[in-house]
C-alpha positions in Angstrom: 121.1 54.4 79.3 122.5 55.3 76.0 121.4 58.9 75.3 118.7 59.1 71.9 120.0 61.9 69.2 117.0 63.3 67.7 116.5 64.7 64.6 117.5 68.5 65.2 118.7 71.2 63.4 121.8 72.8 64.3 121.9 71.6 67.7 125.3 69.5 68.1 128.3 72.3 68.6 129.9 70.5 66.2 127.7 71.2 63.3 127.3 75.2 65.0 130.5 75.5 65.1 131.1 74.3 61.1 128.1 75.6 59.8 127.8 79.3 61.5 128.0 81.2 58.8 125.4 79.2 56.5 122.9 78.9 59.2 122.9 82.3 60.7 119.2 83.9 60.1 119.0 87.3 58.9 117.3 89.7 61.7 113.9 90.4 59.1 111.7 87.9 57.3 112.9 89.8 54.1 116.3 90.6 54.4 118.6 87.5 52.5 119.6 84.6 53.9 123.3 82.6 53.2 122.3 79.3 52.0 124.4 76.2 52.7 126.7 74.3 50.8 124.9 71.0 49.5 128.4 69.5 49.4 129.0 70.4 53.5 125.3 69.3 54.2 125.6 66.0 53.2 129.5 65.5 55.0 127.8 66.6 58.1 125.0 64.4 57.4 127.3 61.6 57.7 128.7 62.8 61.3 124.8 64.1 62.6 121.2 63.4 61.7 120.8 67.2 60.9 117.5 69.1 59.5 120.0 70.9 56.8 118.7 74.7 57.6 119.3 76.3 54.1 118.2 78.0 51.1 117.8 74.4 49.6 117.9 71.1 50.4 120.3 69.0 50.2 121.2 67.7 46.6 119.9 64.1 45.7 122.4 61.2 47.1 122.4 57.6 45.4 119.7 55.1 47.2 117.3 58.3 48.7 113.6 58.5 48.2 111.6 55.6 48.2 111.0 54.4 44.3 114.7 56.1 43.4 112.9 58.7 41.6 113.4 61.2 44.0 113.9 65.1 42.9 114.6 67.9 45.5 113.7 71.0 45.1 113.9 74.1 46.8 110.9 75.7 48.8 109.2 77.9 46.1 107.9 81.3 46.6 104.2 80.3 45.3 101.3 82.9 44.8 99.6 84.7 47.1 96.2 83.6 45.6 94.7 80.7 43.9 94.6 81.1 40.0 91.2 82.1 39.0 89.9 80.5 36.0 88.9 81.8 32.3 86.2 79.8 31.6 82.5 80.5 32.3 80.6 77.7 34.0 76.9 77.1 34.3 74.8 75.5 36.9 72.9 72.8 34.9 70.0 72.6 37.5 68.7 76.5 37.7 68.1 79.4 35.0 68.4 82.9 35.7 65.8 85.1 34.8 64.9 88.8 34.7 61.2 90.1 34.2 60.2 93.4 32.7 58.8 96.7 34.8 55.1 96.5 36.1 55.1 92.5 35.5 53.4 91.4 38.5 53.8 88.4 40.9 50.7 86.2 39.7 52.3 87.0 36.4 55.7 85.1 37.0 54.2 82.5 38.6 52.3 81.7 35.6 55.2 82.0 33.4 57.4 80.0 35.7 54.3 77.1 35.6 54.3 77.2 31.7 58.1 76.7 31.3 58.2 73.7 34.2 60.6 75.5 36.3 60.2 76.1 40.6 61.2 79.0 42.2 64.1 79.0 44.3 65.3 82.5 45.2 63.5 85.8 44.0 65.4 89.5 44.4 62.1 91.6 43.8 63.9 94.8 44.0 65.7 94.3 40.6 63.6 92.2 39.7 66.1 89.0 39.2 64.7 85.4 40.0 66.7 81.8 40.7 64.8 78.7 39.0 65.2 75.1 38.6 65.1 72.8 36.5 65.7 69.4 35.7 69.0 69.0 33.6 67.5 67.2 31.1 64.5 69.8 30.6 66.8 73.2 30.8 66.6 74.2 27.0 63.0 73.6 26.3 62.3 75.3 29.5 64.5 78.2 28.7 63.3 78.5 25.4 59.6 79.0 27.0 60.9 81.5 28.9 62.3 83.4 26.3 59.2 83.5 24.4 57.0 85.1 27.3 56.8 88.5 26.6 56.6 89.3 30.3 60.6 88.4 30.1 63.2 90.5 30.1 66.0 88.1 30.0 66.8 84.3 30.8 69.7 82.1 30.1 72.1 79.3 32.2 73.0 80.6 36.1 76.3 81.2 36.2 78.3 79.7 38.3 81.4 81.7 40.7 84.1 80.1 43.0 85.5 81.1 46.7 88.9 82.6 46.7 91.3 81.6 49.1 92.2 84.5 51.6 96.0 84.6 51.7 97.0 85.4 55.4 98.6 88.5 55.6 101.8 87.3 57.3 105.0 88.5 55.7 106.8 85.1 54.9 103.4 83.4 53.4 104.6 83.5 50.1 107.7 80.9 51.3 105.6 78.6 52.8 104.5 76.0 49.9 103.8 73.5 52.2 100.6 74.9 53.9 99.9 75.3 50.3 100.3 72.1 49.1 98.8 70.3 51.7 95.5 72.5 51.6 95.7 74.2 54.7 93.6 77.9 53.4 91.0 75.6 52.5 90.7 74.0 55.3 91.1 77.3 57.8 87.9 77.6 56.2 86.1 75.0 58.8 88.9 76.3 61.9 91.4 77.7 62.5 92.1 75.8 65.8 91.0 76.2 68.9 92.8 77.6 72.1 91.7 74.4 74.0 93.3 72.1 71.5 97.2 72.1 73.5 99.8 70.5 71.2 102.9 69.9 73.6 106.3 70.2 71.9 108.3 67.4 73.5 112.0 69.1 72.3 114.5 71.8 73.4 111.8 74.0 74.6 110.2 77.2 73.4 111.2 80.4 73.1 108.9 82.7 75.0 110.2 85.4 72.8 109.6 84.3 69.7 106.5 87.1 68.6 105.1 84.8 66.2 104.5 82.6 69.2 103.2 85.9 71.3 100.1 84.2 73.2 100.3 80.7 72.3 102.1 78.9 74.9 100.5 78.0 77.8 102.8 76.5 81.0 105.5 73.7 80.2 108.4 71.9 82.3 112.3 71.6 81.8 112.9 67.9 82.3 116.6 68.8 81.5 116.8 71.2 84.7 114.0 70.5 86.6 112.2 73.9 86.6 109.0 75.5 85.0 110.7 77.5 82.8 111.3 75.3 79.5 113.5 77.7 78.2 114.8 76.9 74.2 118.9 77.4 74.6 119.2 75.4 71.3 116.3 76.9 68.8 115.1 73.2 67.1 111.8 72.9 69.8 110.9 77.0 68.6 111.1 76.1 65.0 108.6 73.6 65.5 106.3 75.3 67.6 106.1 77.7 65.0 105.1 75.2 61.9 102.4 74.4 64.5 101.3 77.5 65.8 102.8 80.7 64.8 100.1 83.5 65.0 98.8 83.3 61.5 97.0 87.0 60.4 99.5 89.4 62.4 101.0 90.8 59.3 104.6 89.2 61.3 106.3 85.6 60.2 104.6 83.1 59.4 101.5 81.4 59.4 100.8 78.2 62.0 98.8 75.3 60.8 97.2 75.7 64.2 97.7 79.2 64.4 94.6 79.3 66.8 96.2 76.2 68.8 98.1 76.0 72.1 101.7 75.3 72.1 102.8 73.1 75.8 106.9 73.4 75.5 108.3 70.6 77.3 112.2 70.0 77.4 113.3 67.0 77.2 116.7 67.6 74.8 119.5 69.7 76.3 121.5 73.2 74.4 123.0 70.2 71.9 119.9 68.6 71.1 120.6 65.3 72.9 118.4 63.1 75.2 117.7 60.4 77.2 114.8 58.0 76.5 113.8 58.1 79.9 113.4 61.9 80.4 111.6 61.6 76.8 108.7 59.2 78.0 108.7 61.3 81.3 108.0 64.4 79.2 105.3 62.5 76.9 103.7 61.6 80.0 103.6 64.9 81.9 102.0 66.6 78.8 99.6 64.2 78.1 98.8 64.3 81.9 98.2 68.3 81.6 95.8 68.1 78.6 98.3 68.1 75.3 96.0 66.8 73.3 98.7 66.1 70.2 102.0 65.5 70.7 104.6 66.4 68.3 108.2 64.1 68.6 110.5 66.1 66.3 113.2 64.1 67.5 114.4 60.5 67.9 117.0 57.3 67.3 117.6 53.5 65.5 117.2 52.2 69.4 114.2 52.2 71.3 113.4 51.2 75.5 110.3 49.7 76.9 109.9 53.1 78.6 109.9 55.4 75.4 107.2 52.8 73.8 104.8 52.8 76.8 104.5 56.1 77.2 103.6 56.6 73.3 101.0 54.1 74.3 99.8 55.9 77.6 99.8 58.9 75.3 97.3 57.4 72.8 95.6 55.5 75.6 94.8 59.0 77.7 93.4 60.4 74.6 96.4 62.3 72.8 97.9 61.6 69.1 101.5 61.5 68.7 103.3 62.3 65.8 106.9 61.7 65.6 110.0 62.4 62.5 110.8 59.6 60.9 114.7 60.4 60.4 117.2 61.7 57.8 119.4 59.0 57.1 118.2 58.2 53.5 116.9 54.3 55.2 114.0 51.9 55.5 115.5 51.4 59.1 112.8 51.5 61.6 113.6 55.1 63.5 112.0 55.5 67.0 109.2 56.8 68.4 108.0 57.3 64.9 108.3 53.3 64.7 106.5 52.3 67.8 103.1 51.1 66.5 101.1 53.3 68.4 103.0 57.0 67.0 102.1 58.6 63.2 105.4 58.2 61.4 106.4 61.4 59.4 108.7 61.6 55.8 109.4 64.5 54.2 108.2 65.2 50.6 108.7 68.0 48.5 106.9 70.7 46.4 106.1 68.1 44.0 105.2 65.4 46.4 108.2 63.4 45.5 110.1 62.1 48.8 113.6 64.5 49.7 116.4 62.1 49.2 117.8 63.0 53.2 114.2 61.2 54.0 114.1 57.8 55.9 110.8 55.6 54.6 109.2 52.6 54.5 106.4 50.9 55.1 106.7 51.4 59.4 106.6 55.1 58.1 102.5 55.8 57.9 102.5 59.3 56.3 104.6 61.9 55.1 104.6 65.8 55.2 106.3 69.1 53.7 109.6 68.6 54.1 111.3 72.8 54.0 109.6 75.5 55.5 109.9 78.7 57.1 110.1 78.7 61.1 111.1 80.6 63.4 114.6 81.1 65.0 115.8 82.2 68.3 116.2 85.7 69.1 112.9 86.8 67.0 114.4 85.8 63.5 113.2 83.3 61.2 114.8 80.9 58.5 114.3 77.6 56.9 113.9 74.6 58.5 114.0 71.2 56.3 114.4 67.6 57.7 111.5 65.3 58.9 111.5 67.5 62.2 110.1 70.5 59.8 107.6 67.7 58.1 106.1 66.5 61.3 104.9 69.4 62.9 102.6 70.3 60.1 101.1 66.2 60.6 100.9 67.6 64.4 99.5 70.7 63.5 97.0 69.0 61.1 95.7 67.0 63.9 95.2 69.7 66.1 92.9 71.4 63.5 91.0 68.3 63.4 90.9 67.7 67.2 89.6 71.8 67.2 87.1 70.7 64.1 85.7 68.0 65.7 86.8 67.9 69.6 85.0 64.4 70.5 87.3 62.3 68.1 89.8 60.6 69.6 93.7 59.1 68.1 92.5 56.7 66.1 89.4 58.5 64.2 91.4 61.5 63.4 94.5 59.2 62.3 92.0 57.0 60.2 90.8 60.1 58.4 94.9 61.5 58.3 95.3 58.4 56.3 92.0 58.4 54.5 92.7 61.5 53.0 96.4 61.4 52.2 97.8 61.6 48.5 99.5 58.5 47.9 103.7 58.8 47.7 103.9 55.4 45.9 106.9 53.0 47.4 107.7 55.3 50.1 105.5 55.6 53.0 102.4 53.0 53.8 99.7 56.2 53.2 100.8 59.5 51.4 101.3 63.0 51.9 99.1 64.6 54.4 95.9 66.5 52.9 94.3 69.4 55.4 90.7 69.9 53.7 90.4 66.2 52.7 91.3 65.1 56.7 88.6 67.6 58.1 86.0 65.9 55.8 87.1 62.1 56.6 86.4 63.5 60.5 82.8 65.2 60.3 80.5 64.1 62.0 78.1 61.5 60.4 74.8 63.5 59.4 71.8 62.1 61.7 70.1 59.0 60.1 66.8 60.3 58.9 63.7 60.2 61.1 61.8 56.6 60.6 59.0 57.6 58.4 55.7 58.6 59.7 53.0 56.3 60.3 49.5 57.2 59.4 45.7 55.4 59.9 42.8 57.1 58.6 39.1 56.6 60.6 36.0 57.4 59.0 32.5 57.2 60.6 29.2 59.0 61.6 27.8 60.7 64.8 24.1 60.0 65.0 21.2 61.4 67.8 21.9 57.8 68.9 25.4 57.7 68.8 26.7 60.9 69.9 30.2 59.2 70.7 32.9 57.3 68.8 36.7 56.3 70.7 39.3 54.6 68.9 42.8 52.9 70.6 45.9 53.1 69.2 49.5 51.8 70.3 51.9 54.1 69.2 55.8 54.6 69.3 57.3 57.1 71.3 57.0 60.6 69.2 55.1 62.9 68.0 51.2 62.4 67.8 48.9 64.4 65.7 45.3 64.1 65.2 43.5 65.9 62.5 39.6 65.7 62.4 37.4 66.7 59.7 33.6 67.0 59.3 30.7 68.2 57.7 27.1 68.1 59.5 27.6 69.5 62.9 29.0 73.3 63.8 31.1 72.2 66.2 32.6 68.6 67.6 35.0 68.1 70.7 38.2 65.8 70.3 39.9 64.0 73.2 43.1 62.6 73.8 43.0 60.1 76.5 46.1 58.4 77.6 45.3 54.8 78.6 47.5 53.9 81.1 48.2 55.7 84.2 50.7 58.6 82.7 49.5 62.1 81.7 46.0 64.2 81.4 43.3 63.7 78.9 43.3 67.0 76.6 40.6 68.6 74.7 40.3 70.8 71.5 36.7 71.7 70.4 35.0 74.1 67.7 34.5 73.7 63.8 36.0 71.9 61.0 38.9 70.9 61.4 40.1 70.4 64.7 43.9 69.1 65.2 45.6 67.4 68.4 49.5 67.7 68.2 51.3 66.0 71.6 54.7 64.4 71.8 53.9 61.1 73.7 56.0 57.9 75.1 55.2 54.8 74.2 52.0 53.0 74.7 48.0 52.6 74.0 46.3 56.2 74.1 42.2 56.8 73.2 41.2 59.3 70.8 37.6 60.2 71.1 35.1 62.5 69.3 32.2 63.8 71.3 29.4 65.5 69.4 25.9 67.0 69.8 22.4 65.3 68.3 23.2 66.2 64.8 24.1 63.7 61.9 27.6 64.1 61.2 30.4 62.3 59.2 33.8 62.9 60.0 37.1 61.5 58.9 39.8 61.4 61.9 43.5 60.9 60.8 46.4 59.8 63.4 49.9 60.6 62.2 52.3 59.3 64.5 56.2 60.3 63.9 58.4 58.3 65.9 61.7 59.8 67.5 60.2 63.6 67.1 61.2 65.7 70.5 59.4 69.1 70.1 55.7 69.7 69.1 56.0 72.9 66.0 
């Protein structure tokens, strides 16, 4: 069959040989790098799909981006930290409040019960105390609390934010992207997991790479036909670095995964070309040996039955796949990103417009950064823009959900990709990927709260005459508890007797009150109160919560 070009960078020896001095990388993550000419990125765009590897992207061309509005910009430096604001802020539900030397507990808790406030977290040592209070009752309460004498100070809590921790890796400051899309906030949750394998279906890997130093895990060359899936082009290292480059070793760049596993699996030979066939075959094998996500940087206008079912077995066996959507500038359907079964990926820039290189449309579901940093072979790095640079941080993205939340399968972590994506209006059907807001979509549901309690009171006498009283209940399976009270006698005995032919009768005796706590299945027990010849009056109370597992 016809081979499939995918979306690389600098694969074809055409474009190496023409652009070689505009795409070399420098040797360190800080040393300059030679942009390219926008002019000769968009002739060669004409001749290859390329992902334009530059200092910028290419300049705007008439007809790209989805609503014509498109701007491209070039990857900005950012801040290390998030800005920090000016203004004080005040919890409106809780005071803070400071009492003087020798004040003692009963003390504060009768200044606390003047002013209507509750205590909520006490620091005796400096003698600092948390309170709240209901918004609508915080001035009259703190102006009660002022006037106690016992009070050394009281006023609103203030309020304080979490600041993101920048990783320490050297070309952090470059990457915008993981910025944009949320990605320190949602490192927060994970980081990724080790047992979350993303396989990089592309030219391979380079085992070299150091940002990718402990991240790969075993792969096969379906170009050659050996276990080594060696990278002789450099596209299939760039993206396994977007995904998961060691993030915190002071070297690179950080991964959206960086915690993830990286699966290299060739597919694409030293120009960046292959068949559909030896695609699917690749998709398959990965998916077969646990890639859990797998990322399709690569791709053509044609499509086979074969490329298409093994997207589907991919999803099927319990693997997302996330695939570029294309460079050409075109609502034209680009495949595996357009089988119905794969996430589509544009690229959008800084300011979540669409680059103009970008294909779109509504086959396209979401879109991602579209520049970043990546790393090159032989242990440099360099930028890396195109669709093939947006879709590995989609990939990596749902790899730190799969980590976040490992029994969710394709389609609940790509419902909560899309829940959570900022719309991209009249370019792709969802938006631009959002890391914290996907993690949250995915959570796990909070249990539904335990049915309420159910509670029947007795109350009744023990005579000379009548020295015994039982009463039947059905109950739910759960948690029983019976609490007796009385006055008259010193002590009474009370029995739990299981009616039908499961469990032991038990016994607790001795003075007011005695309590019976038992986690029970369903059915009709006997509680019964024994006593001596003395008049006594008791009140017996049954509390039965259903669903409870463990007796306190």
């Amino acid at each position: 069959m016809a081979p499939v070009r995918r979306v690389p960078t600098i694969g074809a020896a055409l474009a190496a040989s023409i652009l070689v001095g505009a795409l070399t990388t420098a040797p360190s993550a800080h040393a300059a790098r030679p942009a390219a000419s926008d002019d000769l990125c968009d002739l060669l765009d004409l001749v290859l799909p390329l992902d334009c590897r530059a200092g910028a992207p290419a300049a705007p061309k008439n007809g790209g981006g989805g609503d014509g509005s498109a701007q491209d910009t070039s990857p900005a430096s950012g801040d290390r930290v998030r800005q920090t604001s000016t203004t004080v802020r005040y919890d409106p539900g809780r005071l803070a409040v400071t009492f003087e030397r020798r004040v003692t507990r009963p003390e504060i808790d009768a200044v606390f019960a003047q002013a209507g406030v509750t205590l909520e977290q006490a620091v005796p040592a400096i003698r600092a105390y948390m309170v709240g209070v209901e918004p609508s009752r915080r001035d009259s309460a703190l102006a009660s609390l002022r006037d106690s004498p016992e009070v050394a100070t009281a006023g609103p809590e203030v309020l304080v934010d979490a600041l993101d921790a920048a990783p320490n890796d050297a070309d952090w400051p470059q990457q915008w992207g993981l910025r944009v899309t949320g990605m320190p906030q949602a490192w927060k949750v994970t980081g990724g997991s080790s047992k979350t394998i993303v396989a990089v279906v592309d030219t391979g890997v380079d085992p070299g790479q150091p940002d990718l130093r402990g991240a790969l895990v075993p792969g096969y060359d379906f170009v050659h036909r050996t276990a080594s899936p060696l990278d002789d082009e450099g596209h299939g290292t760039a993206v396994a670095g977007i995904i998961a480059a060691r993030t915190n070793n002071s070297e690179g760049i950080a991964g959206v995964c960086g915690s993830c596993s990286i699966m290299p699996v060739k597919v694409l030979d030293e120009h960046g070309v292959g068949d559909d066939s030896v695609i699917a075959a690749g998709i398959v094998w990965a998916v077969d040996h646990g890639a859990k996500v797998v990322n399709l940087s690569l791709g053509g206008p044609g499509t086979t039955p074969a490329l298409d079912d093994a997207v589907a077995y991919a999803v099927r066996k319990g693997a997302v796949v996330v695939a570029a959507a294309g460079n050409s500038s075109s609502t034209a359907p680009f495949y595996p990103a357009g089988s119905p079964q794969a996430i589509g990926v544009a690229a959008t820039t800084e300011a979540d417009r669409p680059y103009s290189w970008s294909s779109y449309g509504t086959w396209v579901k979401l879109a991602g950064p579209g520049c970043n940093p990546a790393p090159t072979l032989g242990g440099g790095y360099g930028s890396f823009c195109g669709t093939s640079s947006a879709t590995p941080i989609v990939a990596g993205l749902a790899a730190l959900a799969s980590s976040s939340n490992p029994a969710a399968g394709p389609p609940q972590i790509e419902q909560a990709l899309e829940k959570a994506a900022v719309p991209v209006a009249g370019f792709v059907q969802y938006g631009r990927v959002d890391a914290p807001g996907t993690l949250t979509a995915l959570a796990p549901a909070p249990p539904p709260p335990p049915p309420p309690a159910e509670i029947v009171t007795y109350r009744g006498m023990l005579t000379a005459r009548a020295r015994e009283q039982s009463y039947n209940r059905t109950i739910p399976a759960g948690r029983l508890t019976a609490t007796l009270a009385f006055t008259g006698a010193r002590t009474l005995s009370l029995w739990l007797i299981p009616a039908a032919s499961y469990g032991t009768p038990v016994r607790v005796s001795g003075p007011s009150p005695l309590q019976l706590e038992r986690v029970m299945p369903a059915g009709t027990v006997r509680l019964t109160i024994r006593g001596d010849a003395t008049p006594t009056t008791y009140t017996l109370t049954i509390k039965t919560q259903p669903g409870a597992t463990a007796v306190r």
